[in-house]
N, C-alpha and C positions, 0 to 999 in steps of 0.2 A: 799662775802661769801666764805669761803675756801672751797675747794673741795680735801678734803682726803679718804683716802682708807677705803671701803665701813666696817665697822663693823657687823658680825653676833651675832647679841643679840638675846638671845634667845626666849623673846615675839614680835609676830607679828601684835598686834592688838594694837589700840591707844584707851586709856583707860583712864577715867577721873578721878577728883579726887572724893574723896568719906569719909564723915565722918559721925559722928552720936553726939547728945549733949552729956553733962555730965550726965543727968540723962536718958539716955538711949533710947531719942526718938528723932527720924529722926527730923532733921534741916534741910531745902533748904537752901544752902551757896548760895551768892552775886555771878552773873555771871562773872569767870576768876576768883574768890576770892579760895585761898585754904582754909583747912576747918580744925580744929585740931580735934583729935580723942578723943576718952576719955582716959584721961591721965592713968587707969589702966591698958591699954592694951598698954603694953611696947613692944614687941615684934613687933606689928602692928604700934606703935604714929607715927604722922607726926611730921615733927622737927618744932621747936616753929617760925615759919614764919608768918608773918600779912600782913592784905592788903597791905599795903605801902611799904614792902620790899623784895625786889626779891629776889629769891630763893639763898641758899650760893654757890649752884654749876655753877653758874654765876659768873664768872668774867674777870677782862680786861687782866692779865696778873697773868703768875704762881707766881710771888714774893703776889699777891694777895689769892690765893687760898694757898701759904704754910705759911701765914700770920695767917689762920684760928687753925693753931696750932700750938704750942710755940716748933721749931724746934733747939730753942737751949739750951733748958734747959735737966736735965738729968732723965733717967726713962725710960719706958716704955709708948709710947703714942700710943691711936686710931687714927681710920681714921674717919676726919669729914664727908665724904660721903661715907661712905661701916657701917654696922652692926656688931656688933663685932661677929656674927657666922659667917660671911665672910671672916674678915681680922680681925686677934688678933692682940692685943697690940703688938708694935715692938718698937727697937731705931729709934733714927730720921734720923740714915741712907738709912734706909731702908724704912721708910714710906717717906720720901722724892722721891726717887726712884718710889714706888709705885702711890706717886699722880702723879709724870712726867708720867710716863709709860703708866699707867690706865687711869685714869681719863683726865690730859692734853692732852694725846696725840691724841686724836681722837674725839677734840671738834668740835663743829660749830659753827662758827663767825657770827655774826650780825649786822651791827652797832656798831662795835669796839667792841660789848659784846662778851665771849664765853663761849658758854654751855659747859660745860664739863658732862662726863655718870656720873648718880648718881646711889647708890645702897639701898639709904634710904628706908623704907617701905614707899613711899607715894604714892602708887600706890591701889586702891580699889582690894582684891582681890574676883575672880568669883568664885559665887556659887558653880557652876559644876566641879570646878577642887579643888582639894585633896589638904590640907594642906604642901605635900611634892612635887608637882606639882607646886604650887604656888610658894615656896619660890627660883623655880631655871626661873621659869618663869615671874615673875611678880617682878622682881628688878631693873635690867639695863635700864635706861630712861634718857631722856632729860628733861629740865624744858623750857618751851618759855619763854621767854625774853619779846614779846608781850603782850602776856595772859594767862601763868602760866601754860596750859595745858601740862600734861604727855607725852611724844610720843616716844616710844621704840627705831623703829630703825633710823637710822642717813637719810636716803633719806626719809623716811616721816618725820622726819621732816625739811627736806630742802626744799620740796614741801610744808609745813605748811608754813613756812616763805614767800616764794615767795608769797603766794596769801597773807600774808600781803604785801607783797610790790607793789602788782597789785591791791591793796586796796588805798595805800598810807597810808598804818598800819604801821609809821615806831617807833613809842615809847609805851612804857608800859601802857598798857591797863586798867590791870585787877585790879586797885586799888577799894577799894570802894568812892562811889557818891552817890550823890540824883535821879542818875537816872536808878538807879539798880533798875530790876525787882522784882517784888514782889516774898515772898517766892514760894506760892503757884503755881507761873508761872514756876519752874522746881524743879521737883521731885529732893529726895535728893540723893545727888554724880554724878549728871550731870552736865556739862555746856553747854550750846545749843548756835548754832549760829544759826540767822534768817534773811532768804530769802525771798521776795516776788518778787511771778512770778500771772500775770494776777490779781493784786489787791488781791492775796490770801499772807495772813504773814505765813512762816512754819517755825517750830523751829526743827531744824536738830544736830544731835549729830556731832562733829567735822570726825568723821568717815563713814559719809554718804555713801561714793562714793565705799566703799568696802564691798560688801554684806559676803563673808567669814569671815570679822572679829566683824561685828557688827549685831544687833539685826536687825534695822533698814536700808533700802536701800533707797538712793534717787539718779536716773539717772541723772546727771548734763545734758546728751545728748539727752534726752527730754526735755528740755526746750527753747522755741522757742528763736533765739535771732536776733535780724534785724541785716543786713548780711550787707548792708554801712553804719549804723550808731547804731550800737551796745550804748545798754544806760540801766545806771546799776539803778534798782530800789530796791537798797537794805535797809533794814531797819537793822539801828544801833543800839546794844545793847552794852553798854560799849565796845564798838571796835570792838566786834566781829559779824562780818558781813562775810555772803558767795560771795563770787566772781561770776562773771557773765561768763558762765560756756564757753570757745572759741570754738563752735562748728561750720566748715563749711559743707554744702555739697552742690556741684554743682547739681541746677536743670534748666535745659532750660536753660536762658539764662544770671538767674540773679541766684546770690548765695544764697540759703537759707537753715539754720539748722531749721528744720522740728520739731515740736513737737508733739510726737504720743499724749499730754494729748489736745492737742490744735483738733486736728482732732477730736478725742472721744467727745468733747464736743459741738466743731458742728454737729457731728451727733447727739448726744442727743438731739441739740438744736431743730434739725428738728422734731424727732419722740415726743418733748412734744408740738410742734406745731399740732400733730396731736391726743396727746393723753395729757387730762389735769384731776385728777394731775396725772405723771407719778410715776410709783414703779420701781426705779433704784440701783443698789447694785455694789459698785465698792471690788472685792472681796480680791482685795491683797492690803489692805490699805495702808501700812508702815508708811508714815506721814500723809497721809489725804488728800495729795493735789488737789487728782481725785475728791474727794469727798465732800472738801470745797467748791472749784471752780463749782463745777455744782451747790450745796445749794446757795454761794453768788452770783452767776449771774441770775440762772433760778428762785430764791426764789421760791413762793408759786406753780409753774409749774411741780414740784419733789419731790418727798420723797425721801429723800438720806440715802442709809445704806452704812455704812462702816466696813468692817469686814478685822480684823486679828486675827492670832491666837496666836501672839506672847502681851503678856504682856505687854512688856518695846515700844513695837508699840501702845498699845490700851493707854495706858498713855498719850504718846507724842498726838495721836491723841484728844485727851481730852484739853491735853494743849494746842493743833493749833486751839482748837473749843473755848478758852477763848481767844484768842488772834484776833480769827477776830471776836468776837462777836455772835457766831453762840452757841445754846443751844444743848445741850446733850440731847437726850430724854428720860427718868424717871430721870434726873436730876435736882438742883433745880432749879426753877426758876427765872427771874431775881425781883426784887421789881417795882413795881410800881407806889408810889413815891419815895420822896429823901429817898438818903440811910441815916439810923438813926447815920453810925459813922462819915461816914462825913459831912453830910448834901449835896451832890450832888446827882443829879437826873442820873439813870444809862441808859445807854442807851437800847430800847428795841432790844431783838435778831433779827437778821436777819431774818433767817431762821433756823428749825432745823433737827438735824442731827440724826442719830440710828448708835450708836457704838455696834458693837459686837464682842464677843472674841469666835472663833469655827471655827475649819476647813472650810474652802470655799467648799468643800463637800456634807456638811453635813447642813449649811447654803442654799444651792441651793436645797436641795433637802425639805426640810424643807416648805418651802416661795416660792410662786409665784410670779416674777417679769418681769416689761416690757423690761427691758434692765439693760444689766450683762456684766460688763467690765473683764475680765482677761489678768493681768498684773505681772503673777507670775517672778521667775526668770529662766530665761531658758525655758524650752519646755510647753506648755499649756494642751496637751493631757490628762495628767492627769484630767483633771476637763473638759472635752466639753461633756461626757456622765451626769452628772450632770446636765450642762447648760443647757441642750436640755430638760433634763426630766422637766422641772418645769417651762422653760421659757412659755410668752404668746402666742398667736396667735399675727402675724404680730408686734411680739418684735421683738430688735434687739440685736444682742449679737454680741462685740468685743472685741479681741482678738491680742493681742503683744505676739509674740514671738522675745525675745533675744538670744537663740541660733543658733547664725548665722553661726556655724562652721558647724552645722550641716546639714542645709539648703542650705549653700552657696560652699555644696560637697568637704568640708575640712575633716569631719569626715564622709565615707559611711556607717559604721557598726552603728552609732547614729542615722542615717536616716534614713536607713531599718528599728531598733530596735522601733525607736518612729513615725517613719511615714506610716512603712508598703511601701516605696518606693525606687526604683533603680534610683540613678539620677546622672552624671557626671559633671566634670566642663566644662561649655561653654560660649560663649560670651552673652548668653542671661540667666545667670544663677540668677540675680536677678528675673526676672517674671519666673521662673522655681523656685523658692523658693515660691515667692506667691501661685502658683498654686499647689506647695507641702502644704500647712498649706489646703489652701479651699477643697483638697480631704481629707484631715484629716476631718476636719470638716462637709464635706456633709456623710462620713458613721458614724462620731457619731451621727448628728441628724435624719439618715437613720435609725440607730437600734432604735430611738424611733418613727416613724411614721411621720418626718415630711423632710418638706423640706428648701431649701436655696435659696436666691435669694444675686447674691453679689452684696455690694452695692459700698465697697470701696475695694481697694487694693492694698497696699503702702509697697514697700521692697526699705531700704535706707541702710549705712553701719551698723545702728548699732541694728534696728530692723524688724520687719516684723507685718504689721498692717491689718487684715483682719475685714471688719464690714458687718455681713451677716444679715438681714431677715429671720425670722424664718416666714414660712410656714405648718399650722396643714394639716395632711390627707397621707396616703396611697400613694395617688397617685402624691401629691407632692415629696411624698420622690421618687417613682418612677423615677419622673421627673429629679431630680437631680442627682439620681444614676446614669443616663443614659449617665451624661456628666462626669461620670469617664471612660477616656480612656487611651490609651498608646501612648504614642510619641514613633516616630519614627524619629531619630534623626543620621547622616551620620557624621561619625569620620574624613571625607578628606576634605570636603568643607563646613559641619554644615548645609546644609538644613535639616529642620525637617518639621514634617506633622503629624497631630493624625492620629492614624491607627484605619480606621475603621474596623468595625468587618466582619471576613471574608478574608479582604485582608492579600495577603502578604507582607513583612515588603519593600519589595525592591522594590513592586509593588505600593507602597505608594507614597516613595519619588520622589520628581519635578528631580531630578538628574539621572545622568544616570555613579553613579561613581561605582557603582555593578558591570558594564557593560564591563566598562573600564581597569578596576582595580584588580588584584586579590588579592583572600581572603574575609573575612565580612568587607563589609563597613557600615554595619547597626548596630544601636543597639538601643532595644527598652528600653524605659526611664518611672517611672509614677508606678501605675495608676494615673492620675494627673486630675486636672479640666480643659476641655476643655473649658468651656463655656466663657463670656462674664466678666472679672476686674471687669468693671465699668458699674454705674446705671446713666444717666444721667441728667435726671430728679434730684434723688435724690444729685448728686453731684452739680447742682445749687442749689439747697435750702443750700444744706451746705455753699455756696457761699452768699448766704444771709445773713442766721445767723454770718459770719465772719464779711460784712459789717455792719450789725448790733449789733455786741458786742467789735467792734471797733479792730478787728483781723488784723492788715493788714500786718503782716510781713509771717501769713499762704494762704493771698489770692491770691497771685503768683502762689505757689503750686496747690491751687485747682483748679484755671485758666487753669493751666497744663493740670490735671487730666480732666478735660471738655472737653478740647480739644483731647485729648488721647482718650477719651470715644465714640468722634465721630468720629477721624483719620482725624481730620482736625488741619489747622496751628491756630494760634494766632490771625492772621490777621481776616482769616472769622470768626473766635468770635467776634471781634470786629466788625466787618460789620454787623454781622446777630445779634448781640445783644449785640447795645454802652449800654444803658441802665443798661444791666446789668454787664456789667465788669465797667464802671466807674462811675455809681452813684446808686442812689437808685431805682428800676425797680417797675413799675404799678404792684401791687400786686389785687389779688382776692381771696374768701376764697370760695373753692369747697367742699359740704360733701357730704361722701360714706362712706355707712355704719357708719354712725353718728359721722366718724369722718371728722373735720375740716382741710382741709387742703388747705396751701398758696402757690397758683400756680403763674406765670407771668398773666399778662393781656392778653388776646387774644380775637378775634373777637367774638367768642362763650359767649352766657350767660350760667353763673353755676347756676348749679339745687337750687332748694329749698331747705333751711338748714335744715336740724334736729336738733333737741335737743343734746347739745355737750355732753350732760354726757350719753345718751345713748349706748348702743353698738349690734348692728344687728347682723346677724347671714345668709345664706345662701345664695342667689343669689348677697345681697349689696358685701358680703364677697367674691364669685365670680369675681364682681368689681372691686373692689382693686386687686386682682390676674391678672386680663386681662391687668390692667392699669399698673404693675409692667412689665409686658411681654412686652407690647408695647414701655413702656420707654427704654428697652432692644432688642425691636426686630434689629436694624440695628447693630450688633455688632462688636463691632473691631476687626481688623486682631489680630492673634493670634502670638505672639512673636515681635522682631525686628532683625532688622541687624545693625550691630556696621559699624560707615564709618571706622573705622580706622582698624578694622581685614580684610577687604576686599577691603582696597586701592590696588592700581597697582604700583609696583614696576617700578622706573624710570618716573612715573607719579604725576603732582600736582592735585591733588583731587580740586575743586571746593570748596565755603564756603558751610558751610553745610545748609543754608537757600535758597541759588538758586539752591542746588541740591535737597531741597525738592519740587521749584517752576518748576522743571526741572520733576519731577516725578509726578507731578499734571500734568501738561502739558501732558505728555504721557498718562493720561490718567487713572490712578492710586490715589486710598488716601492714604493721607501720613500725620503725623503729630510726632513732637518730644514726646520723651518717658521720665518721671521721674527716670526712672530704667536705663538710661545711658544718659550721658549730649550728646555722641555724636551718640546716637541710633536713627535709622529713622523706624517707626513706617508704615506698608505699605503691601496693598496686592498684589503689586508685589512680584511673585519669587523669589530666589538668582539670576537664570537666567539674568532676567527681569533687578534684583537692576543693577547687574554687567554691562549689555550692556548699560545702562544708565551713569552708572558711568566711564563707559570706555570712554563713547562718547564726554563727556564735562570737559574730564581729558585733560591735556596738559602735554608735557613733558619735564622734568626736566630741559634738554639740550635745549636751544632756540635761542642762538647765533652761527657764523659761526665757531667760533674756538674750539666749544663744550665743553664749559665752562658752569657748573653748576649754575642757577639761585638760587636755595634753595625751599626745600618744605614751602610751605605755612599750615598757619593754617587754620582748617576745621572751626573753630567759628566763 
């Protein structure tokens, strides 16, 4: 693939092709098929191209492409790829010139083919832009060689290509066959490539991955992908298939790319174990995929709505809900016997779904629901005083946030602005992002009277996962307000402490670098959530439903998360409960307040069931309150220390597993952290970490002639 100097063309979006029949009504073209326009709109026609033959701005060499026009005859001649308002008729010395210059000189190569820029109209132009907008924006493109798709600028489409060749996409695609999608499977002027992630198919516009250029957004870095043995379950539509998206991130001790839809939906999975059917609303639909995947796993256990506000998203979601078999609801139904055109019996729907097109807003405020995913792009804030006003009693509402610039103390004027908080960069500034989203979120469901209990909470590089418990009453919100406080946090050595109310900032910190040092070594950070990440209780049930919906490239993570929850290692999970980290664990079903819920087996009998589809009201509902506090009463130290910000210079650190067996020992919990691979988790001091770390350091120099060993790795 050649690699030439970068071209600025002036549309930035990848735009597909788009036509309409001759009598004036929408046609779905064959997937990768280009589409002719109606031959009166001469201004707008695509050039007379058919399935079987690639585009003319494709070719092997220029004696090929100055072949397209009879350069040695006499007159005045066009150019086969510009329009003549672009390029007027010239000699042939000059249009010679102009295809080397223009068009050959800044192809890309493929398999011996080379795209040369086309200026054709065969590009769909957008609604929203101005017929004089369009004609300087919507000309200069590419043609793929693969799948005939449009693509403006020259590194999209070098990146198009690549993931055919990490396909093994290496010949022309887009011809017609017998096994092109039916019309009605994509709206007309799209071409969709289709993905399946978790046994859900989703049909994605080829410019998924960039939410500023397209209607449609799909996170390729949400999707979970097994970290030694990556395996692509992609599903082929004439060639065009999405790629299995290379995402690592180091957790513990094994590598795992995290999925925030994979977490969401083991929490759902828990809360319709305790609430049957569940009313669940995933509010930033785009393709559907939150919202397939909860309907085709949990079937009849869920009511699944999916709401976007965008059009060209409510569509697509339509056509992901014909694709995996799932019914639209006031949509038609399916027949119940054979179909009369072809005489096959259709299969019956899954389960089904509620599309809706309306602000997330205004939808939330509208409808009562038990649980409300928010997955917008970028900040969430906008929509958590909604959430709160309409959600249920003991729902759960979760929330991604992807602006990580602004959390992760890249942008402070953005944090302030949408979080209401002062926060700097530090080694612990992942769980100081968490703990910024959850004070967000305990004063919006404070201004409506309720409270938060957290259940989960997960900051990786590319988003921030918080899944709270909602709690009705006064005094719940009370509860939670109380655990907004302020960090106090030391700019020389990084001890920090919440400042409780009353003290002084310098009187807080375990340090004595005030004392030492002149000038402020303090600075107070926050208001932030003091309390408790993680629910432990609730993060084994989520452990469960992984085991049971056959999750196993998220069940490392949650393992983590277990362990972190109680500030213990790996090990004594496994000791205090093989059962449940490597097979299936004695379950029993406890109800309060009439709901069912699936606990581990223990020595205790559970009470007598009630009727599941009830639902009580006052001292049971007390119950559940005391029984959430208790699963929380022992809670984790608050922050970590990084081993590698607070190694000893001229000293080999310890592996970082005998230094956390090294900190048990003294007498100390200690357990590894998701939020840094080499974070020790621990309510020792800095103090405490450091004499520790000092004591079982060795140094560098070990032989007589004082000659360098080399530092060792902390893993």
């Amino acid at each position: 693939m050649a690699e030439l100097p970068e071209v600025d063309l002036a549309q930035e979006d990848v735009d597909i092709k788009h036509g309409s029949s001759g009598d004036g009504g929408d046609v779905a073209p064959a997937v990768g098929a280009p589409v002719k326009e109606e031959a009166a709109e001469d201004a707008e026609a695509k050039p007379p191209t058919t399935t079987t033959e690639r585009h003319i701005s494709i070719q092997t060499k220029l004696e090929d492409l100055e072949m397209l026009v009879d350069l040695t005859g006499a007159g005045r001649k066009s150019c086969p790829l510009c329009p003549e308002d672009k390029f007027k008729a010239c000699y042939s010395h000059k249009l010679r010139r102009h295809l080397q210059n223009l068009h050959w000189k800044v192809y890309v190569e493929f398999e011996g083919q080379r795209m040369c820029i086309c200026h054709l109209p065969c590009r769909h132009l957008k609604n929203n832009l101005s017929t004089e907008q369009a004609s300087g924006r919507l000309r200069a493109h590419y043609h793929c060689v693969v799948c005939s798709v449009t693509i403006a600028r020259k590194t999209d489409m070098v990146s198009h290509l690549k993931r055919h060749v990490n396909k093994g996409e290496t010949e022309a695609s887009y011809s017609g066959g017998p096994d092109v999608l039916p019309e009605d499977h994509a709206p007309s002027g799209h071409v969709y490539e289709i993905m399946k992630e978790l046994g859900t198919n989703v049909q994605l516009l080829p410019n998924y991955s960039t939410p500023q250029k397209s209607d449609t957004y799909f996170n390729r870095k949400m999707k979970a992908n097994r970290s030694a043995h990556a395996r692509a379950e992609d599903v082929r539509d004439e060639g065009m298939t999405l790629p299995v998206c290379v995402c690592v991130c180091v957790c513990v001790c094994v590598c795992v790319c995290v999925s925030s839809r994979q977490l969401v939906f083991c929490s759902l999975a828990v809360l319709a174990q305790e609430r049957n059917p569940l009313e669940c609303l995933d509010a930033f639909g785009a393709t559907g995929i939150m919202g397939l995947q909860w309907a085709k796993h949990l079937r009849g256990a869920v009511k699944v709505t999916v709401n976007d506000i965008s059009e060209a998203c409510i569509k697509m979601i339509k056509e992901n809900c014909k694709l995996n078999n799932i019914r639209v609801d006031g949509g038609p139904r399916g027949p119940r016997g054979p179909d009369g055109a072809g005489g096959e019996a259709q299969e019956v729907p899954i389960n089904s779904v509620e599309v809706s097109k309306m602000d997330a807003n205004v939808i939330m405020h509208l409808r009562p629901f038990d649980y409300i995913h928010l997955d917008p792009y970028g900040t969430a804030v906008n929509y958590l005083d909604a959430a709160f006003r309409n959600v249920r009693n003991l729902g759960i509402i979760s929330v991604t946030s992807t602006d990580t610039s602004s959390l992760y103390a890249k942008s402070l004027n953005v944090t302030l602005r949408h979080y209401g908080c002062q926060i700097v960069r530090t080694e612990y500034y992942k769980e100081l992002a968490a703990r910024v989203v959850i004070a967000t979120v305990a004063r919006a469901a404070a201004r409506c009277n309720k409270g938060i209990e957290v259940l989960l909470a997960v900051a990786l590089e590319h988003f921030v996962l918080v899944v709270v418990r909602v709690l009705r009453g006064p005094s719940q919100a009370d509860e939670s307000a109380k655990k907004l406080r302020k960090l106090v946090h030391c700019q020389w050595c990084e001890a920090r402490a919440f400042l409780r109310q009353g003290n002084l900032a310098d009187d807080t910190l375990p340090c004595t670098c005030h004392g030492s040092l002149p000038g402020r070594t303090a600075l107070q950070l926050g208001p932030l959530w003091s309390g408790p990440l993680f629910n432990t209780g609730f993060l084994r049930q989520m452990l469960l439903a992984a085991v049971q919906h056959n999750m196993d490239d998220i069940q490392p993570l949650v393992k983590t998360l277990i362990c972190e929850s109680e500030c213990t290692t790996l090990k004594s999970l496994v000791h205090g409960a093989p059962s449940l980290v490597h097979g299936a664990p004695a379950l029993t079903n406890q109800v309060e307040c009439g709901v069912v819920i699936q606990t581990l087996q223990s020595g205790e009998e559970p009470g007598a069931a009630d009727p599941p589809g009830k639902r009580k009201s006052g001292e049971d509902s007390g119950s559940i309150v005391k029984r959430l506090k208790l699963e929380a009463s022992l809670e984790h130290p608050a922050f970590y220390y990084s081993l590698h910000r607070h190694s000893i210079r001229g000293m080999n650190m310890p592996k970082l597993n005998k230094f956390l067996q090294y900190l048990s020992e003294a007498g100390f919990r200690v357990s590894r952290t998701h939020f840094d691979p080499t974070g020790v988790r621990t309510d020792a001091t800095l103090e405490q970490f450091k004499s520790v770390l000092t004591k079982y350091s060795v140094p560098t120099c070990t032989n007589s002639s004082g000659t360098c060993t080399g530092r060792r790795s902390v893993l």
